[in-house]
mmCIF file as gemmi writes it, N, C-alpha and C atoms, coordinates in Angstrom:
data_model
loop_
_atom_site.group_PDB
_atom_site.id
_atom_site.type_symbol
_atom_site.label_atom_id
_atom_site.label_alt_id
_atom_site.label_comp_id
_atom_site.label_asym_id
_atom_site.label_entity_id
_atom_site.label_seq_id
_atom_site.pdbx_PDB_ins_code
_atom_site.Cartn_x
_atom_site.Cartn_y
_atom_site.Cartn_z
_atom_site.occupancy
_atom_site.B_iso_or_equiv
_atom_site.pdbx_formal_charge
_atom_site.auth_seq_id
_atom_site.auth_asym_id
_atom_site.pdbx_PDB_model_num
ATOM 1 N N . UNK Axp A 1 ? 1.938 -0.217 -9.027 1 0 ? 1 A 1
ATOM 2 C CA . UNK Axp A 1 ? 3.291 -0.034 -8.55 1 0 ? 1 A 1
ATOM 3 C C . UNK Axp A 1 ? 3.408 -0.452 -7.093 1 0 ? 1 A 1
ATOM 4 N N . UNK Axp A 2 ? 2.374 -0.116 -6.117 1 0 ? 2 A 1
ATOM 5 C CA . UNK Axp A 2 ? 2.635 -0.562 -4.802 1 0 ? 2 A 1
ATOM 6 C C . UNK Axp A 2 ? 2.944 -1.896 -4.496 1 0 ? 2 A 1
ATOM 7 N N . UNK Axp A 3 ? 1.637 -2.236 -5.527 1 0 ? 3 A 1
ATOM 8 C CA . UNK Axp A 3 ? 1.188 -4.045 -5.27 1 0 ? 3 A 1
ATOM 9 C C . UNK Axp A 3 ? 2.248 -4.587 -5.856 1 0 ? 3 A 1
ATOM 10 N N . UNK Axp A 4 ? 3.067 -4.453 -6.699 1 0 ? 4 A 1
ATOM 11 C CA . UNK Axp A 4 ? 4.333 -5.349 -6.764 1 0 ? 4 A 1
ATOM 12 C C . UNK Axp A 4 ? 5.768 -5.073 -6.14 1 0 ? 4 A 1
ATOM 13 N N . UNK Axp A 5 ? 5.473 -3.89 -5.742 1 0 ? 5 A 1
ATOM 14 C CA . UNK Axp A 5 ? 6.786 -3.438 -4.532 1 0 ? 5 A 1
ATOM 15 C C . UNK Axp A 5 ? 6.064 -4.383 -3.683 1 0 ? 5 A 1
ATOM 16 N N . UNK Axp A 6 ? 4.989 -4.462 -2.969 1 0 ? 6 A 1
ATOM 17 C CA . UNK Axp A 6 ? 4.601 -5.394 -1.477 1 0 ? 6 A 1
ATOM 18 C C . UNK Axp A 6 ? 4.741 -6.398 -1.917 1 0 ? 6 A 1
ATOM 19 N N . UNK Axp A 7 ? 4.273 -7.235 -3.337 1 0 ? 7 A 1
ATOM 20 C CA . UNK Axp A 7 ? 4.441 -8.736 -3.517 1 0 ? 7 A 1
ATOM 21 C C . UNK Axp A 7 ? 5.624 -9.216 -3.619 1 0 ? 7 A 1
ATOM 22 N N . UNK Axp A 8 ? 6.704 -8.124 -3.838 1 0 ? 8 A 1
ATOM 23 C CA . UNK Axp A 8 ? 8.71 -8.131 -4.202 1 0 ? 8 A 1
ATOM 24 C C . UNK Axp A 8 ? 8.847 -8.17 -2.547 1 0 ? 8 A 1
ATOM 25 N N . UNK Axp A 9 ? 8.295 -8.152 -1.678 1 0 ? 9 A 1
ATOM 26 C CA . UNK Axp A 9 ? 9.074 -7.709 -0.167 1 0 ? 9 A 1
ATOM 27 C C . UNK Axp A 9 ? 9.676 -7.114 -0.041 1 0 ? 9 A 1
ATOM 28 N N . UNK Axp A 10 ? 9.42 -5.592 -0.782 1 0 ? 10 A 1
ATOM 29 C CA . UNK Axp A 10 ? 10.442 -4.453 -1.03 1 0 ? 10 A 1
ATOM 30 C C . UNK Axp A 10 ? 9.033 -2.932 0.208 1 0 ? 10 A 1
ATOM 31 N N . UNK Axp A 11 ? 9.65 -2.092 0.306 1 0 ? 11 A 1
ATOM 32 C CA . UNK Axp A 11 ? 8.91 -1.303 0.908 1 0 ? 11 A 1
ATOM 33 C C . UNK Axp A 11 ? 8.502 -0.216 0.192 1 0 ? 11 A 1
ATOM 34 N N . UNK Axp A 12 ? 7.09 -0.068 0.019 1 0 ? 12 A 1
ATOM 35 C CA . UNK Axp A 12 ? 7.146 1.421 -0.991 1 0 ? 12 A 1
ATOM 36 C C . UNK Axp A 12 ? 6.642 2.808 -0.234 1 0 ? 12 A 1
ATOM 37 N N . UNK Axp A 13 ? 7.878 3.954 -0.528 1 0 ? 13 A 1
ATOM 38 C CA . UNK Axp A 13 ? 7.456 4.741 0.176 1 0 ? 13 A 1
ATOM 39 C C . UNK Axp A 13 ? 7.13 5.989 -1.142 1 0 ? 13 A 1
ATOM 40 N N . UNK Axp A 14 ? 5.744 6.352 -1.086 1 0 ? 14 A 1
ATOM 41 C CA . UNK Axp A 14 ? 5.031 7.191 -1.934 1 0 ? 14 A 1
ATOM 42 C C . UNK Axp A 14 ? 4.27 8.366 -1.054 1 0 ? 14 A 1
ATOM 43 N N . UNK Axp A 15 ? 3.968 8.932 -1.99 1 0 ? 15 A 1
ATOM 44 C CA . UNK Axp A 15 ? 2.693 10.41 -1.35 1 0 ? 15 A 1
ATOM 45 C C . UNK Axp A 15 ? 1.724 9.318 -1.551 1 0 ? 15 A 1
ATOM 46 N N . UNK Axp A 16 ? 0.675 10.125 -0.925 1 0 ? 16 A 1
ATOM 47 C CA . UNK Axp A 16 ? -0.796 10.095 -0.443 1 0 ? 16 A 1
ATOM 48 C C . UNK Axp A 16 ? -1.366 10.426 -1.472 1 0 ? 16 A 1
ATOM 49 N N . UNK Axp A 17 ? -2.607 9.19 -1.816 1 0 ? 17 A 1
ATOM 50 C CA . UNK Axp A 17 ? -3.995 9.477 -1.979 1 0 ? 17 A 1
ATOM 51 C C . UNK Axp A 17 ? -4.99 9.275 -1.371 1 0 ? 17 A 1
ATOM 52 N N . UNK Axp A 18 ? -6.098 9.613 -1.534 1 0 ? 18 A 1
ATOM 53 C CA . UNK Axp A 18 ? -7.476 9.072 -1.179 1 0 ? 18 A 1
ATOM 54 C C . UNK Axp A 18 ? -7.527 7.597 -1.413 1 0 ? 18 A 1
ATOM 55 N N . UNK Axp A 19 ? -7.252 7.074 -2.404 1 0 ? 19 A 1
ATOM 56 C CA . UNK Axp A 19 ? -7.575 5.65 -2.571 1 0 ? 19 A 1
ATOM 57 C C . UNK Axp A 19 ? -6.14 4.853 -1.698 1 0 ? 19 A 1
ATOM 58 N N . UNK Axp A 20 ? -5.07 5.631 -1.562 1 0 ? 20 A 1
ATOM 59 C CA . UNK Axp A 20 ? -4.086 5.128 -0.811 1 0 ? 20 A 1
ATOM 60 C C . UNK Axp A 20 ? -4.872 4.778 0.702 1 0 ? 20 A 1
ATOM 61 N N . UNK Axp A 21 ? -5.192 6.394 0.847 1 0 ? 21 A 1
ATOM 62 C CA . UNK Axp A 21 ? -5.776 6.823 2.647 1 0 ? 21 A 1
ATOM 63 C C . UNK Axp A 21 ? -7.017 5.678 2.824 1 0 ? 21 A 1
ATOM 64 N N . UNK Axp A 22 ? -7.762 5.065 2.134 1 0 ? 22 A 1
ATOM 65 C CA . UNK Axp A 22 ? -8.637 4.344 2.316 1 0 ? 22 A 1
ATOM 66 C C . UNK Axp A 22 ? -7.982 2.777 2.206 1 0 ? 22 A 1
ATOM 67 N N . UNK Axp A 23 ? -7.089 2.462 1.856 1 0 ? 23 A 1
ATOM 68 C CA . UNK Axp A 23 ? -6.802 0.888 1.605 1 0 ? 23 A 1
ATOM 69 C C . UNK Axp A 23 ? -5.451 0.74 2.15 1 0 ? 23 A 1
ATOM 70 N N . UNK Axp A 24 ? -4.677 1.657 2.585 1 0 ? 24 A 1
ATOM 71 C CA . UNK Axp A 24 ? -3.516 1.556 3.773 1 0 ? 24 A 1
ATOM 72 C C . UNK Axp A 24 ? -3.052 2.074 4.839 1 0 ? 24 A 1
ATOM 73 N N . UNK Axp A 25 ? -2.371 1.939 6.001 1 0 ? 25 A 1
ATOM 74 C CA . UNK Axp A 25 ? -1.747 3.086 7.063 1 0 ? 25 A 1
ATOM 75 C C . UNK Axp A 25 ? -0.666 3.277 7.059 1 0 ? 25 A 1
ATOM 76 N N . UNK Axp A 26 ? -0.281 4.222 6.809 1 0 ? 26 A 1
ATOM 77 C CA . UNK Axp A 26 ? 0.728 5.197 7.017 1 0 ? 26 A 1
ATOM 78 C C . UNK Axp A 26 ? 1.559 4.356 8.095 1 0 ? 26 A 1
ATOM 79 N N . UNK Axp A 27 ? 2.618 3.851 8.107 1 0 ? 27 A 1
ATOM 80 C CA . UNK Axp A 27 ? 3.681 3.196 9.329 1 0 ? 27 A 1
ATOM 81 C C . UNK Axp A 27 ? 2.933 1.749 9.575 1 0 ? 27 A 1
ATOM 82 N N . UNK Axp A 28 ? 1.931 1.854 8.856 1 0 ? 28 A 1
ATOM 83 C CA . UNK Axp A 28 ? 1.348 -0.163 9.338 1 0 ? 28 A 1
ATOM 84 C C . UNK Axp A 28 ? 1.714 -1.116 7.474 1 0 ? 28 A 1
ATOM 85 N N . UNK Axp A 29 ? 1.148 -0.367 6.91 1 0 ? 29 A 1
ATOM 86 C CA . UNK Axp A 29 ? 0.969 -1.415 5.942 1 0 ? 29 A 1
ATOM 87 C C . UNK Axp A 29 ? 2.023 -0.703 4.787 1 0 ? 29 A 1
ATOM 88 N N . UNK Axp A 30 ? 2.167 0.408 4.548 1 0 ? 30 A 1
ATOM 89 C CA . UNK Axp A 30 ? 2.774 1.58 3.762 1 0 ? 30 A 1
ATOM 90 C C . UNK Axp A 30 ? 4.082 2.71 4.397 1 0 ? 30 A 1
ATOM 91 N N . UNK Axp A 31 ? 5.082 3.044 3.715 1 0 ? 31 A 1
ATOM 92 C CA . UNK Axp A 31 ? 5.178 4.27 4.252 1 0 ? 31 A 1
ATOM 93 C C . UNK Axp A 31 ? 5.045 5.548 3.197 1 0 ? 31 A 1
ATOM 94 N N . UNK Axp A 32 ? 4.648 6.683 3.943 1 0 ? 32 A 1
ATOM 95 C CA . UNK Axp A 32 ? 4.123 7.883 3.185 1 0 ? 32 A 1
ATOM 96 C C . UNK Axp A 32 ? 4.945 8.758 2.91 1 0 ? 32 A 1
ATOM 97 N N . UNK Axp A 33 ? 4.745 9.832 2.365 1 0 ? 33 A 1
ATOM 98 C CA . UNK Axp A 33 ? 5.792 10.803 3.044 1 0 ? 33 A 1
ATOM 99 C C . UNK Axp A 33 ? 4.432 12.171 1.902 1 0 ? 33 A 1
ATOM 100 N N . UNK Axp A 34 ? 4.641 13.41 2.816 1 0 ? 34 A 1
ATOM 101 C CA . UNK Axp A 34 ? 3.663 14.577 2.331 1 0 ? 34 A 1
ATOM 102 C C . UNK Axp A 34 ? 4.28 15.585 0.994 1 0 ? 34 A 1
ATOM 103 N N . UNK Axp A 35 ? 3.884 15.522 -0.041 1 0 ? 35 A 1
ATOM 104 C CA . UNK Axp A 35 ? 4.493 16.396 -0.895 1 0 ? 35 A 1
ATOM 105 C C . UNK Axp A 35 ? 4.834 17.855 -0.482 1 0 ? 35 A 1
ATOM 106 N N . UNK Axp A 36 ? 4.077 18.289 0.58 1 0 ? 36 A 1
ATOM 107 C CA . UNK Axp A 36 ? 4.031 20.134 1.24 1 0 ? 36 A 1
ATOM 108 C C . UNK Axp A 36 ? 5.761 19.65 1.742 1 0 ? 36 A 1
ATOM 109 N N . UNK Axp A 37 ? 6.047 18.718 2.67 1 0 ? 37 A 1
ATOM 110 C CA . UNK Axp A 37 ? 6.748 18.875 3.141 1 0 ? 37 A 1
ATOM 111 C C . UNK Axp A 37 ? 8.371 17.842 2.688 1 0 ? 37 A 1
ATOM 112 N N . UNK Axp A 38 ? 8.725 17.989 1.564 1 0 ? 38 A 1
ATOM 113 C CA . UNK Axp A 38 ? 9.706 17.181 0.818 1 0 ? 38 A 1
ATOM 114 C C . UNK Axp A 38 ? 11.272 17.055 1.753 1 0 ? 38 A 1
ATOM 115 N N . UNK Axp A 39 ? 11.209 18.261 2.285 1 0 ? 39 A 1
ATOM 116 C CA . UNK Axp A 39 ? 12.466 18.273 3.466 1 0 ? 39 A 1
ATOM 117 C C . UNK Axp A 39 ? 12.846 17.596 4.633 1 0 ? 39 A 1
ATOM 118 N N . UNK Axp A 40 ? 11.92 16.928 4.509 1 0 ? 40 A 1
ATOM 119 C CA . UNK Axp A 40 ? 11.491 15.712 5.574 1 0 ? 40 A 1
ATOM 120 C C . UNK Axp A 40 ? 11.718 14.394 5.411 1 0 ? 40 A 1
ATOM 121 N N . UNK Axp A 41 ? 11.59 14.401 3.456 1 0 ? 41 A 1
ATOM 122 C CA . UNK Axp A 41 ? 11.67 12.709 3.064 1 0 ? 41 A 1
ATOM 123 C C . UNK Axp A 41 ? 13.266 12.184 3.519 1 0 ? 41 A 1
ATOM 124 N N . UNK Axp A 42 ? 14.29 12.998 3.68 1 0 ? 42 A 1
ATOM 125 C CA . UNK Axp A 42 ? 15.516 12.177 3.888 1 0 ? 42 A 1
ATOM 126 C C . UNK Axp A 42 ? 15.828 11.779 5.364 1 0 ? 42 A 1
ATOM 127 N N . UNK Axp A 43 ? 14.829 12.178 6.431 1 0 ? 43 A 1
ATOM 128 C CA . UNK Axp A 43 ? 14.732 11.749 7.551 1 0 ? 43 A 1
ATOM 129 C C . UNK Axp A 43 ? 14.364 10.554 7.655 1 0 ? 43 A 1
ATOM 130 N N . UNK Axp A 44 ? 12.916 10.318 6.738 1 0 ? 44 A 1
ATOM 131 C CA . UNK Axp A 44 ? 11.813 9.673 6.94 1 0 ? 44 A 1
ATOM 132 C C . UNK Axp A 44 ? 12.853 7.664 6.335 1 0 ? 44 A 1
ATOM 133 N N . UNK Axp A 45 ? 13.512 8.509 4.933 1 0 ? 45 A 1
ATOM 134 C CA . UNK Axp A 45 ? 14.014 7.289 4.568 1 0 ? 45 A 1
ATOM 135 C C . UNK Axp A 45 ? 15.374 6.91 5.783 1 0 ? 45 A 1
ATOM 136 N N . UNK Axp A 46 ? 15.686 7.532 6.034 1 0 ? 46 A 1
ATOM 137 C CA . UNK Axp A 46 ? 16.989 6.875 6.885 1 0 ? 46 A 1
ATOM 138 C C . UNK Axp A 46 ? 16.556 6.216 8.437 1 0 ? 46 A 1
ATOM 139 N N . UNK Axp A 47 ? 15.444 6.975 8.79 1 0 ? 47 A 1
ATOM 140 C CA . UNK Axp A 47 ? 14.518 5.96 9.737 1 0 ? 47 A 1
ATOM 141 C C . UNK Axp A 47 ? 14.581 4.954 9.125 1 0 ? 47 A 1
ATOM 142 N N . UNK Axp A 48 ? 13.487 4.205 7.976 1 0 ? 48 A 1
ATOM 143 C CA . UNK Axp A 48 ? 13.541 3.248 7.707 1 0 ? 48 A 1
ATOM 144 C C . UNK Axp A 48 ? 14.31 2.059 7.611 1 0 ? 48 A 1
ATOM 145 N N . UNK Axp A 49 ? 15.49 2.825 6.56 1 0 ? 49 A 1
ATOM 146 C CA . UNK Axp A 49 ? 16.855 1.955 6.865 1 0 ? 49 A 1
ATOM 147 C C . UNK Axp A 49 ? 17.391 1.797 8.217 1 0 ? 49 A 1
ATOM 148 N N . UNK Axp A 50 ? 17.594 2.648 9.055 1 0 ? 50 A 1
ATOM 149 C CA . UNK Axp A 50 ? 18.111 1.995 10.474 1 0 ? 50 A 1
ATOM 150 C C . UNK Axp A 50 ? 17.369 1.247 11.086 1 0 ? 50 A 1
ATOM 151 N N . UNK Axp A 51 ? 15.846 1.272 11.081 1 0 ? 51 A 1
ATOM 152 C CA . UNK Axp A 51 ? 15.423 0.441 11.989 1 0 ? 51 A 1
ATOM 153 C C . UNK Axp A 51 ? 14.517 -0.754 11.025 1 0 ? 51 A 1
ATOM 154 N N . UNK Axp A 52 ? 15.329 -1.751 10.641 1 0 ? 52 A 1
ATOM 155 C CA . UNK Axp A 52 ? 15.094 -2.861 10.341 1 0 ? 52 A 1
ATOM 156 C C . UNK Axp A 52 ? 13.675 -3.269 10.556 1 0 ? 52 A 1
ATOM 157 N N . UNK Axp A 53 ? 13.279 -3.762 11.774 1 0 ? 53 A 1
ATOM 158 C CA . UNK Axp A 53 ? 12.518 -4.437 12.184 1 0 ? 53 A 1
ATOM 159 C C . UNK Axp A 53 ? 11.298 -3.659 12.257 1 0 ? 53 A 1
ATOM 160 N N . UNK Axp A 54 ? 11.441 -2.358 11.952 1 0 ? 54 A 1
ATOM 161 C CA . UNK Axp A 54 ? 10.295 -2.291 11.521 1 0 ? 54 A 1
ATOM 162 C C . UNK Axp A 54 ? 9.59 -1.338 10.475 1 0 ? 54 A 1
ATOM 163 N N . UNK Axp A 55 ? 10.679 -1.484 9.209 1 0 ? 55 A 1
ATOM 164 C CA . UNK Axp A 55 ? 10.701 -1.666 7.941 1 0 ? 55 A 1
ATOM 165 C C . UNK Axp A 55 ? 10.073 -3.045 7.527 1 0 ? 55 A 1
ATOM 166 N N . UNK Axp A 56 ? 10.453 -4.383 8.027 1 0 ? 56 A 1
ATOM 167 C CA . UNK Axp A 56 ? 10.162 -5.736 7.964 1 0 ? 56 A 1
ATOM 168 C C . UNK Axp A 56 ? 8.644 -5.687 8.243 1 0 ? 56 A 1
ATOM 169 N N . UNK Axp A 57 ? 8.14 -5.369 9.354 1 0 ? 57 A 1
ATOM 170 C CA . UNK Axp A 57 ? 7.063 -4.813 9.991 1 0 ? 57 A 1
ATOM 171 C C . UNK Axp A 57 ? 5.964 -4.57 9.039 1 0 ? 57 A 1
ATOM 172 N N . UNK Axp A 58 ? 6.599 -3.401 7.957 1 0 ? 58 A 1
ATOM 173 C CA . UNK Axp A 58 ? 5.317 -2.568 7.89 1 0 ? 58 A 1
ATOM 174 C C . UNK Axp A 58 ? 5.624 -3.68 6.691 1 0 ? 58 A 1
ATOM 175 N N . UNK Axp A 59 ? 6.7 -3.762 5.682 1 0 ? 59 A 1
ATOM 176 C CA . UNK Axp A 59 ? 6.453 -4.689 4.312 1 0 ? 59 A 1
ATOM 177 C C . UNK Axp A 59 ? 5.658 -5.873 4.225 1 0 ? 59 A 1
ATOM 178 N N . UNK Axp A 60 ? 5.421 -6.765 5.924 1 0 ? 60 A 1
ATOM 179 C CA . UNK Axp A 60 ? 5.063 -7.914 5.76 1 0 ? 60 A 1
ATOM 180 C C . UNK Axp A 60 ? 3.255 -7.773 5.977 1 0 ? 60 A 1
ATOM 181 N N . UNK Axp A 61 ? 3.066 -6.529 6.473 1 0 ? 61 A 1
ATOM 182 C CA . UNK Axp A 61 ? 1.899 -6.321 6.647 1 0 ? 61 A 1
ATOM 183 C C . UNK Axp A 61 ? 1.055 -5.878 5.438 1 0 ? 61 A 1
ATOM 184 N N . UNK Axp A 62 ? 2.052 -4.905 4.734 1 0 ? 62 A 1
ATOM 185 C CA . UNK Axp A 62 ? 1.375 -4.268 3.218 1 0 ? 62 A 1
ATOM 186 C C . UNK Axp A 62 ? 1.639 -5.867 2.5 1 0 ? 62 A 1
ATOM 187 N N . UNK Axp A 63 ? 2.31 -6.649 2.691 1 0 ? 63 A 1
ATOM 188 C CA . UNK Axp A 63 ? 2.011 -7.982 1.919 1 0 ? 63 A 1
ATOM 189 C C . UNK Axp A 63 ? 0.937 -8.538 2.348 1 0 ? 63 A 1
ATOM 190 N N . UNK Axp A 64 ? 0.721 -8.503 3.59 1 0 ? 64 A 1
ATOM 191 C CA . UNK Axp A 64 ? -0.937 -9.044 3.991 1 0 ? 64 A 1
ATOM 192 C C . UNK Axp A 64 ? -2.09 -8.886 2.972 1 0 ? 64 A 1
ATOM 193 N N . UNK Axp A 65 ? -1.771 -6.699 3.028 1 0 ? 65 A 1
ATOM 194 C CA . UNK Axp A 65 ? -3.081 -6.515 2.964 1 0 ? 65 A 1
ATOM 195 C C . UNK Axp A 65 ? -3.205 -6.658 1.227 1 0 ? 65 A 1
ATOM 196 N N . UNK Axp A 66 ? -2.101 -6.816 0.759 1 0 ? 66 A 1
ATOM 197 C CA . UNK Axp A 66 ? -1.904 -6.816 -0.802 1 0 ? 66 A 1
ATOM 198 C C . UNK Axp A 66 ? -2.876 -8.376 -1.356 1 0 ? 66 A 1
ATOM 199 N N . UNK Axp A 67 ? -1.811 -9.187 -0.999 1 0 ? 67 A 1
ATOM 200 C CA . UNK Axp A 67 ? -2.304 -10.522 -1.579 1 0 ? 67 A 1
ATOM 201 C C . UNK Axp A 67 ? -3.772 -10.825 -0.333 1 0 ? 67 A 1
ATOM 202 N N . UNK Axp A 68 ? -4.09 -10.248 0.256 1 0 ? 68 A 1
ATOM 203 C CA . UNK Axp A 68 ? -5.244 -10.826 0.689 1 0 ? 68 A 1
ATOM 204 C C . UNK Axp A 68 ? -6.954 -9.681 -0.172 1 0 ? 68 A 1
ATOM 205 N N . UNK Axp A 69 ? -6.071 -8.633 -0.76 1 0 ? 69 A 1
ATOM 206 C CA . UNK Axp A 69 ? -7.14 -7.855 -1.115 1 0 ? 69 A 1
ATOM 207 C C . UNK Axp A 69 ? -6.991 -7.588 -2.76 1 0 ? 69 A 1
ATOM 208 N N . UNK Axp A 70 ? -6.083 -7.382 -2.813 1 0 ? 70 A 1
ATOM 209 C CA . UNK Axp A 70 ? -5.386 -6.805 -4.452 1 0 ? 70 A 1
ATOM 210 C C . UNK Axp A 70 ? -5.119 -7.876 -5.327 1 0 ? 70 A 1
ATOM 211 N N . UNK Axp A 71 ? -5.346 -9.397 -5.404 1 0 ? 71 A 1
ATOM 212 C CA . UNK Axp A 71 ? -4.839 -9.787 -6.464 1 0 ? 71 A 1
ATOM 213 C C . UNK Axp A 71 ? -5.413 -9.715 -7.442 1 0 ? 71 A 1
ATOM 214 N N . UNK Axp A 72 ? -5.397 -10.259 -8.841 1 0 ? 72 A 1
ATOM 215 C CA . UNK Axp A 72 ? -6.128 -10.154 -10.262 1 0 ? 72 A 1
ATOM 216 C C . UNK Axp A 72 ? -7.245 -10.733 -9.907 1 0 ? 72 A 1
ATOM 217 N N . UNK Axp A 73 ? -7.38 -11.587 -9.562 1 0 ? 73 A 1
ATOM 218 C CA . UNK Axp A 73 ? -8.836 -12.177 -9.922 1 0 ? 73 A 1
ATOM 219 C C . UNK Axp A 73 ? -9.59 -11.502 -8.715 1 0 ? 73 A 1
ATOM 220 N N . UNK Axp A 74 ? -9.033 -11.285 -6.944 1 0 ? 74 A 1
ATOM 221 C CA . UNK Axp A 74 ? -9.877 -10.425 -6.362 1 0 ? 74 A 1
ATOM 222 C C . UNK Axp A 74 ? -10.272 -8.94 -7.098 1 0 ? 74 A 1
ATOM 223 N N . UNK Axp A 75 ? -9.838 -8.448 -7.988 1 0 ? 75 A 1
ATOM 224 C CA . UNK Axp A 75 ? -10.047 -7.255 -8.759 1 0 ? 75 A 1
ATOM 225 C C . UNK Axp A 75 ? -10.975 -7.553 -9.712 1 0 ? 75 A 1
ATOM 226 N N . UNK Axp A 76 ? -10.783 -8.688 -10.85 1 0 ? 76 A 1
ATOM 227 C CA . UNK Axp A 76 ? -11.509 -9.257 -11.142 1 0 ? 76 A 1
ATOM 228 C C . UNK Axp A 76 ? -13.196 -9.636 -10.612 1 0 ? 76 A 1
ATOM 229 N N . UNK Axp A 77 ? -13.142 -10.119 -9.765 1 0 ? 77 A 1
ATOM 230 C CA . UNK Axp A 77 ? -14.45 -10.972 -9.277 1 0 ? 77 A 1
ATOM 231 C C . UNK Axp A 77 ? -14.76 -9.361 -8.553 1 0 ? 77 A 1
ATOM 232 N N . UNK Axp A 78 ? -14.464 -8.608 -8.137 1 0 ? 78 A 1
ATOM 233 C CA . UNK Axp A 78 ? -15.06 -7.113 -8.099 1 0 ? 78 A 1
ATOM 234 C C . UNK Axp A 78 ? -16.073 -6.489 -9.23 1 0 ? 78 A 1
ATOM 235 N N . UNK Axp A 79 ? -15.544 -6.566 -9.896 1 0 ? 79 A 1
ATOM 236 C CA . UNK Axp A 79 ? -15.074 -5.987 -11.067 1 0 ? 79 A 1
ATOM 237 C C . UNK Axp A 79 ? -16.816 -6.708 -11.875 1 0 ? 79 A 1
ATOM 238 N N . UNK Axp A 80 ? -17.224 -7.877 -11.599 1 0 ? 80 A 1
ATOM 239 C CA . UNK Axp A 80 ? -17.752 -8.79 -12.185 1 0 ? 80 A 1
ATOM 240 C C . UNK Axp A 80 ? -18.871 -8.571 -11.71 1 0 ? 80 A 1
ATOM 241 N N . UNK Axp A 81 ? -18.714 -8.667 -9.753 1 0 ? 81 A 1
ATOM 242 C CA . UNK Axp A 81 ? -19.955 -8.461 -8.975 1 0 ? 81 A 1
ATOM 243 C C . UNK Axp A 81 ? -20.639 -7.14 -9.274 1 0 ? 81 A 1
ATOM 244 N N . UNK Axp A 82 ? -19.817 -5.446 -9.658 1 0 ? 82 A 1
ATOM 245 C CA . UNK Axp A 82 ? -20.148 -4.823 -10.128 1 0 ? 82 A 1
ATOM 246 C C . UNK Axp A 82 ? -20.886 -4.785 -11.517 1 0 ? 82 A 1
ATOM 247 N N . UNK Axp A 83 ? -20.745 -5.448 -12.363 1 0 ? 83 A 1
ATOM 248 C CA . UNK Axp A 83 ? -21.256 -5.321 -13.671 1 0 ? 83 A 1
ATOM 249 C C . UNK Axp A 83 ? -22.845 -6.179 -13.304 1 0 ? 83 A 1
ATOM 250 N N . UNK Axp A 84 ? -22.618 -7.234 -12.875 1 0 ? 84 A 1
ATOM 251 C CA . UNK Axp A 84 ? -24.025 -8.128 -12.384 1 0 ? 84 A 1
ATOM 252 C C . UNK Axp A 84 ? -24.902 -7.476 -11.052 1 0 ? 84 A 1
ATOM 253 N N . UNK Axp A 85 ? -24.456 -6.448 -10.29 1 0 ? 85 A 1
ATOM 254 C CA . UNK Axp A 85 ? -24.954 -5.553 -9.589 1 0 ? 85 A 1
ATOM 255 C C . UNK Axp A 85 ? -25.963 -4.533 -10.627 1 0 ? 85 A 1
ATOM 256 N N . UNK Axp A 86 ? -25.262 -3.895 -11.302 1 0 ? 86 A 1
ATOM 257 C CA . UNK Axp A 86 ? -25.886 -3.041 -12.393 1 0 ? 86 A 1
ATOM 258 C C . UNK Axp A 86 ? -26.954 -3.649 -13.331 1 0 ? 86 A 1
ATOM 259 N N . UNK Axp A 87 ? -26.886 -5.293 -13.578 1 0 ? 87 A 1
ATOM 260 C CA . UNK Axp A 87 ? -27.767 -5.805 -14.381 1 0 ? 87 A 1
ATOM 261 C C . UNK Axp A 87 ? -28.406 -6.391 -13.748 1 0 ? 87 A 1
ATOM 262 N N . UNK Axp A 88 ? -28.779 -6.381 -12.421 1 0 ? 88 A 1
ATOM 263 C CA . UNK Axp A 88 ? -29.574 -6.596 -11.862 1 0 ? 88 A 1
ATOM 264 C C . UNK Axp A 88 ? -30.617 -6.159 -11.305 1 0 ? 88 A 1
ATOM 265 N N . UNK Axp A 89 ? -30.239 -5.012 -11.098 1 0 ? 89 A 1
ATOM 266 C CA . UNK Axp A 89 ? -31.523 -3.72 -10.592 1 0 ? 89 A 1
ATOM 267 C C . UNK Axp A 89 ? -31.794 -3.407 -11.365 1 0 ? 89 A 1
């Protein structure tokens, strides 16, 4: 779901995971928002919308890190080096 909101040039704003917290930042590549604190998300989105530029900002960056890390075949050829890792040792 992220990876084709970033490849759409759309912005995705989701909760947090671990695998999120390890492969994006919060206001760089993603925006977050905390499930404890839900009273917050209608701030968080109307920031976004007013300030353009850096909504643009964070989308063009989570497009960076998308198509430079996430596509099929980089998942793939992961995916591959792992299996030939295992049959190798």
């Amino acid at each position: 779901r992220i990876f084709n909101i970033l490849l759409q040039h759309s912005l995705p704003l989701t909760d947090s995971s671990d695998w999120i917290d390890e492969n994006f930042v919060d206001g760089e590549d993603i925006a977050l928002y905390d499930l404890k604190y839900l009273e917050r998300l209608p701030e968080k989105v109307k920031e976004l919308l007013e300030d353009e530029s850096k909504a643009e900002r964070i989308i063009e960056k989570g497009f960076d890190n998308v198509k430079n890390h996430f596509t099929w075949k980089q998942s793939v050829d992961a995916m591959l080096q792992e299996v030939e890792n295992i049959f190798v040792e």
